[in-house]
N, C-alpha and C positions, 0 to 999 in steps of 0.2 A: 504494500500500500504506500502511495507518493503522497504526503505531507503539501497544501497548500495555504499559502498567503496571499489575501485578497488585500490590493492597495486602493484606496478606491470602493464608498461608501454609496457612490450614486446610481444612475438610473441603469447604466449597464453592469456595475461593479453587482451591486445586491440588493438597492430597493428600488426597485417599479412597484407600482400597488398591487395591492394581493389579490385585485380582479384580471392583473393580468398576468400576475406572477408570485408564483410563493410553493411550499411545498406541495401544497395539495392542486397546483394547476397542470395542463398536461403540458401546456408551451413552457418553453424553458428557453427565457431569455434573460437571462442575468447569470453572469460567471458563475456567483454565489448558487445559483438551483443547478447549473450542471457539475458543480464540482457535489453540490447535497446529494447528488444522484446517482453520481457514479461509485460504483462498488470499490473501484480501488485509488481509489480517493479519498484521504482526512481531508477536512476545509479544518486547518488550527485556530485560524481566526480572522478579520478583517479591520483592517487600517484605516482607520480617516482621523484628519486634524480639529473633526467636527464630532466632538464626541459623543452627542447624543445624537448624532447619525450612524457612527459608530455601533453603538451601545445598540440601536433600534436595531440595527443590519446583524448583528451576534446575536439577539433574541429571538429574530424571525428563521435563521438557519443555526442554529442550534451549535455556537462556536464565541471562541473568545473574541475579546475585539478590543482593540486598542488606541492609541493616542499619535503611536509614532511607529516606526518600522523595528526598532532598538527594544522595546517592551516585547516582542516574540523573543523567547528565548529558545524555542521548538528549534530541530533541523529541520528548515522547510527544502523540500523536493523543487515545486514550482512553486513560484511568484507572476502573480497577476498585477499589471498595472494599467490599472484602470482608470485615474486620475484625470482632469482636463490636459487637452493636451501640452497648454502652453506650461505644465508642470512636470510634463514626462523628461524632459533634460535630468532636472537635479533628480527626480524621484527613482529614476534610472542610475544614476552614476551614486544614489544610495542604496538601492538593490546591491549592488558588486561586494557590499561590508558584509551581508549575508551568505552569499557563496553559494546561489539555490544550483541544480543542476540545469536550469532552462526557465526564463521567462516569456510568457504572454504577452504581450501588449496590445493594447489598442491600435486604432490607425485613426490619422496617421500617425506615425512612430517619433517622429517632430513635425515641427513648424516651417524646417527649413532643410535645405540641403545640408550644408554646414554641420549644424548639429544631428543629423539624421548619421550623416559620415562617423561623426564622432562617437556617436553612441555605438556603431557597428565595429567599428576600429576600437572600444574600449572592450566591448564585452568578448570579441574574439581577442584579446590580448589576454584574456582572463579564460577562453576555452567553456564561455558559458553562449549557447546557441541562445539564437530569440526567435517564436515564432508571432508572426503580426496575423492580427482578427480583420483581418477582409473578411466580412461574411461568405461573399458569392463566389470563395477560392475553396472553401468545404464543403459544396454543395453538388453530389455527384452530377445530378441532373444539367448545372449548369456547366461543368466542366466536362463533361461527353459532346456538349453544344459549341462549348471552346476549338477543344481537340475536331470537330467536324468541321467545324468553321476554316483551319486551317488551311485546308482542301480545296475550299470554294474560293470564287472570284468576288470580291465586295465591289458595291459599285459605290456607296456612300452609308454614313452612320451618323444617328442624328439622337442624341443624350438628351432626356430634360430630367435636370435635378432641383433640388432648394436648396436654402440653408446654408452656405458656404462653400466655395471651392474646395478651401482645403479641408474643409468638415466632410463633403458630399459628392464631391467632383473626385476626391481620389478614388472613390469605388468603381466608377467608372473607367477610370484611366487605367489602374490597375486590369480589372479587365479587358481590357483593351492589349495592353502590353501582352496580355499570354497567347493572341492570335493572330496581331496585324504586325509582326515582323518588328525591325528597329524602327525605333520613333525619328523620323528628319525634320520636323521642323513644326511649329506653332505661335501662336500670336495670339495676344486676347483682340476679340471684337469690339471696335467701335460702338458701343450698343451700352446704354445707360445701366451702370449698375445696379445690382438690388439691395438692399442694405436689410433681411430678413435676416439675419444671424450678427452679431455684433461680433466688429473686428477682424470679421471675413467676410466680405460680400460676395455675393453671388454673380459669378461673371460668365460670359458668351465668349467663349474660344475655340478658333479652329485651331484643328491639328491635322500633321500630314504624318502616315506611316510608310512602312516599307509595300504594303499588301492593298493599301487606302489612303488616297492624298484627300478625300472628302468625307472628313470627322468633325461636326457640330457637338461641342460640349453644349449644349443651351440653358442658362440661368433663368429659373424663374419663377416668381414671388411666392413663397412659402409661407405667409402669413397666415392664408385663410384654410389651406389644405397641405399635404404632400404628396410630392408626388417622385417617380425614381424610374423613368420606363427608356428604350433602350431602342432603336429602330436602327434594324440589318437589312438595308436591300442588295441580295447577291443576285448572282444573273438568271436566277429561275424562279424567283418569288420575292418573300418577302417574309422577315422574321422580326418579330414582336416579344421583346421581355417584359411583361407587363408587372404590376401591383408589386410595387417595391419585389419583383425576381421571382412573386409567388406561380408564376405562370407563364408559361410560352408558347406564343401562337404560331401557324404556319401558316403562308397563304401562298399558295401555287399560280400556277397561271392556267386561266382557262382555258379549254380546248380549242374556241372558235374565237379568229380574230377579229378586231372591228378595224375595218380600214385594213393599211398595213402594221397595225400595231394589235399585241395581245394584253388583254387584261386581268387582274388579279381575279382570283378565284377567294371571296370574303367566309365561304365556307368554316366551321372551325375545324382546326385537324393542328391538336398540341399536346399539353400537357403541364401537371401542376405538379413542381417542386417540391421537397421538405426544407424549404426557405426556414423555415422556423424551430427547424432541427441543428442550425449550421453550428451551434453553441457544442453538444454532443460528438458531431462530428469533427469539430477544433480539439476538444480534448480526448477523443481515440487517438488521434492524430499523434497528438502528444505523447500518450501514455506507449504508445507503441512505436514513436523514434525513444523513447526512453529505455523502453524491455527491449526492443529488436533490432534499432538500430533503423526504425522505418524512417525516410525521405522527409523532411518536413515539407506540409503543403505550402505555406508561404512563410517566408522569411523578412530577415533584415535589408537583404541583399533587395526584396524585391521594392519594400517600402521605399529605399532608394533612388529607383529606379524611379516611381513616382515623384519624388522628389528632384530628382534632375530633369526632371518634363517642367515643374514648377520653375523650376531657377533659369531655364532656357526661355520659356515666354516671360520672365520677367518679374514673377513673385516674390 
């Protein structure tokens, strides 16, 4: 059994409300319910500077909970940091006083290229791996869709996210990176910011790949709704990631043409994801680069890789 430490009291760390998360619900979206879950897994405790977030998050999942990182006095296995991100620098480069065997993190993994580098160059100097929570990198269904997509010919790709680039636009981009080749080149858009997340706005950027020169990030207003959908046109239809990844549509082309051109066939013919499973599937993931030496699904290395997309157009 692998000993973990939750950094990070908040809505992904361990409290969302118990109508939509808690021991007794079946979705399991908080670190804190897939570590309560899995069998070979201790949750020791969880960490916030807010102690009676703390305190509430150690009574709802059945674990100690603390003030600071330095109060576990446990060998913790994994560390979860879960924290905002503008506090993953230091909260990270305090992880290392511990010595866990592999950390978790959020994404994105920093705020910058810079520090993104630093954190990767610190923790491999110490031989401790980190793997980064891209949801839509543990989710079989979505990454069969990856690996086919390979294969095809894209003709253009058109993102609508909220909420922040760097909040919301990495999931995409990330994505992105595992099927359209090397990234050459991007720019943010002319196109009025949206200012729905503070101190990241919501921006409109294209991007050119190795596989697709016609990539629309597109920003937009997340005040009233969210929204997270994904639009693949390859040269024989047309592919739909719809409801934040919970499902994906296919739309072929019809048999008879109109004029000299054919048209979509709106028919449905897809399928529905375990989007809401990716927490489970993050930490197999783990548990079995730790027992077996298994591949981790996504790394430091790839967070990076987002982050040099960012420092190239200009963030």
């Amino acid at each position: 059994m692998y000993n973990v430490l939750i950094i990070g009291a908040g809505s992904i760390g361990a409290l969302k409300p118990d109508k939509y998360d808690s021991p007794l619900t079946e979705n399991i979206l908080t670190h804190a319910h897939a570590v309560y879950n899995n069998d070979e897994l201790k949750l020791i405790g969880i960490v916030d500077k807010d102690l009676k977030k703390a305190k509430k998050a150690g009574d709802k999942w059945s674990c100690f909970h603390y003030g600071n990182i330095n109060e576990c006095k446990d060998k913790i296995d994994i560390v979860v940091c879960a924290v905002n991100t503008e506090y993953h620098k230091e909260v990270m480069k305090q992880i290392i006083q511990i010595d866990p065997r592999i950390v978790i993190a959020e994404k994105p993994l920093t705020n910058s290229h810079k520090d993104c580098k630093y954190i990767i160059d610190l923790y491999a100097g110490n031989g401790i791996p980190i793997a980064v929570n891209f949801p839509r990198r543990y989710i079989p269904e979505i990454q069969n869709l990856m690996i086919s997509l390979r294969k095809r010919k894209i003709q253009n790709i058109n993102v609508q996210y909220v909420r922040g680039f760097q909040r919301d636009a990495c999931h995409a981009i990330d994505l992105l990176n595992q099927f359209l080749g090397e990234y050459k080149d991007g720019w943010i858009l002319n196109v009025e910011e949206i200012l729905d997340n503070p101190d990241d706005a919501t921006l409109t950027a294209h991007l050119i790949y190795d596989k697709c020169d016609n990539v629309i990030i597109q920003g937009c207003n997340g005040k009233h709704y969210s929204v997270f959908d994904i639009k693949i046109m390859v040269d024989n239809g047309l592919i739909e990631i719809k409801s934040h990844s919970s499902v994906v549509y296919f739309y072929g082309l019809k048999a008879t043409e109109y004029g000299n051109f054919k048209s979509l066939d709106y028919g449905f013919d897809g399928f529905y994801t375990s989007m809401n499973k990716h927490l489970i599937y993050l930490y197999k993931n783990v548990v079995n680069h730790l027992k077996h030496k298994e591949k981790l699904i996504c790394t430091g290395a790839d967070a990076l890789k987002v982050q040099k997309i960012y420092k190239e157009i200009g963030l």
